[in-house]
C-alpha positions in Angstrom: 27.0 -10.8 -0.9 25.1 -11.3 -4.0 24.6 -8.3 -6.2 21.3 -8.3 -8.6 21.7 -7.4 -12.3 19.4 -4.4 -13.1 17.4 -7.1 -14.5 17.0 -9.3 -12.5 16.2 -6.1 -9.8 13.2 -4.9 -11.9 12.0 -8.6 -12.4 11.8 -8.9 -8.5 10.1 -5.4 -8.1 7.4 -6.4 -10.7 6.9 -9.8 -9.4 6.4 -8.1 -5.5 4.1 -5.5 -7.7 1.9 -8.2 -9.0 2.0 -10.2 -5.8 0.5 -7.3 -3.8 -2.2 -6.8 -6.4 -3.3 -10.5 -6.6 -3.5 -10.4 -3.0 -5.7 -7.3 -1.9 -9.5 -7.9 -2.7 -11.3 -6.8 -6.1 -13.2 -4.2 -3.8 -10.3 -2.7 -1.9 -8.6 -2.2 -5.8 -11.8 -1.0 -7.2 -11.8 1.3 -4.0 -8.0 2.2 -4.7 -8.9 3.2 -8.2 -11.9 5.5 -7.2 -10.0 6.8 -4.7 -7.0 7.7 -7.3 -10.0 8.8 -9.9 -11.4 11.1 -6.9 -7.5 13.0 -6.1 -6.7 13.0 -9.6 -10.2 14.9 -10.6 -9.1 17.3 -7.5 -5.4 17.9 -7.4 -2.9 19.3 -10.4 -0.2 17.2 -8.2 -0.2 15.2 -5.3 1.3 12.4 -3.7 0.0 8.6 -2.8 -0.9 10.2 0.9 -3.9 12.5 -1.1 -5.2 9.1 -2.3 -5.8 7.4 0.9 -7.9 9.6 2.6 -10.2 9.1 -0.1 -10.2 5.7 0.7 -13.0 4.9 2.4 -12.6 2.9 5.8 -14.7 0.1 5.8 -12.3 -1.1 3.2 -8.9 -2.8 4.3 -6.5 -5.1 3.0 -3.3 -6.4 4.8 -0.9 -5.5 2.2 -1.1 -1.5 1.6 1.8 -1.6 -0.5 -0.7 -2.9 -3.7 -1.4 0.9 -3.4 1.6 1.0 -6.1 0.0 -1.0 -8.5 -3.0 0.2 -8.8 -1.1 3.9 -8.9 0.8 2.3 -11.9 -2.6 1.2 -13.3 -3.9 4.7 -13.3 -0.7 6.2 -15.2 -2.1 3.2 -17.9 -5.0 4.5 -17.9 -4.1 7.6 -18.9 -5.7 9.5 -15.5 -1.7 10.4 -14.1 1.6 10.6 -14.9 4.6 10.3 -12.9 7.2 13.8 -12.4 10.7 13.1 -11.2 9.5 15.5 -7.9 9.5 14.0 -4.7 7.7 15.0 -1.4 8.0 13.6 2.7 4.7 11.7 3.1 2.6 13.3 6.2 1.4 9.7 7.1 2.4 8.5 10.4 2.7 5.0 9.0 4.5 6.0 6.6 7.5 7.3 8.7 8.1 10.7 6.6 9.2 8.7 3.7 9.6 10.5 0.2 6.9 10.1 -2.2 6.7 10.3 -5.9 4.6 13.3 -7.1 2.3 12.7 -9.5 1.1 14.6 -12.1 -2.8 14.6 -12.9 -3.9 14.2 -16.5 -8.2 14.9 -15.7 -7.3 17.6 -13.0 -10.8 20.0 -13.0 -10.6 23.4 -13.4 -11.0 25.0 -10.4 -9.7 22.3 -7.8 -6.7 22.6 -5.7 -3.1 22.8 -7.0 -1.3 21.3 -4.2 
């Protein structure tokens, strides 16, 4: 068994990062970062499963894990941060999973604090 360098580890997570971004269409990322814009402006905290059900439905791509770098894109942004809390994701698909919490930096007053 081969073991990868911490390195060489993030390397392949940011190449798989990049590859699932290059790979979902400019209007399903655009839609991704509305939709991140959208539960940001609503939610103190959330997690990735918030996001989704603002995305709307008419737009799909075959790779849903380039949610994570348009999540990372956001945090560039300066819209969210990430916390080191983690929640079980309600998503069917997404098997009860934990999710990173994320932490919104243009949450509006008056909006839910879930």
């Amino acid at each position: 068994m081969v073991q990868l360098s911490f390195e060489a580890s993030v390397e392949g997570r940011d190449a798989a990062m990049r590859q699932a971004e290059e790979h979902a269409q400019e209007v399903w990322r655009d839609a991704a970062m509305d939709a991140i814009w959208e539960t940001a402006k609503i939610y103190h905290r959330f997690i990735v499963d918030q996001v989704w059900t603002f995305m709307p439905d008419r737009v799909q791509t075959h790779e849903n894990r380039a949610m994570g770098p348009m999540m990372v894109k956001a945090v560039k942004e300066g819209w969210i941060a990430q916390t080191d809390e983690y929640r079980l994701s309600e998503r069917v698909a997404s098997h009860r999973n934990p999710r990173r919490v994320w932490q919104s930096l243009i949450h509006s007053e008056g909006a839910h604090n879930a």
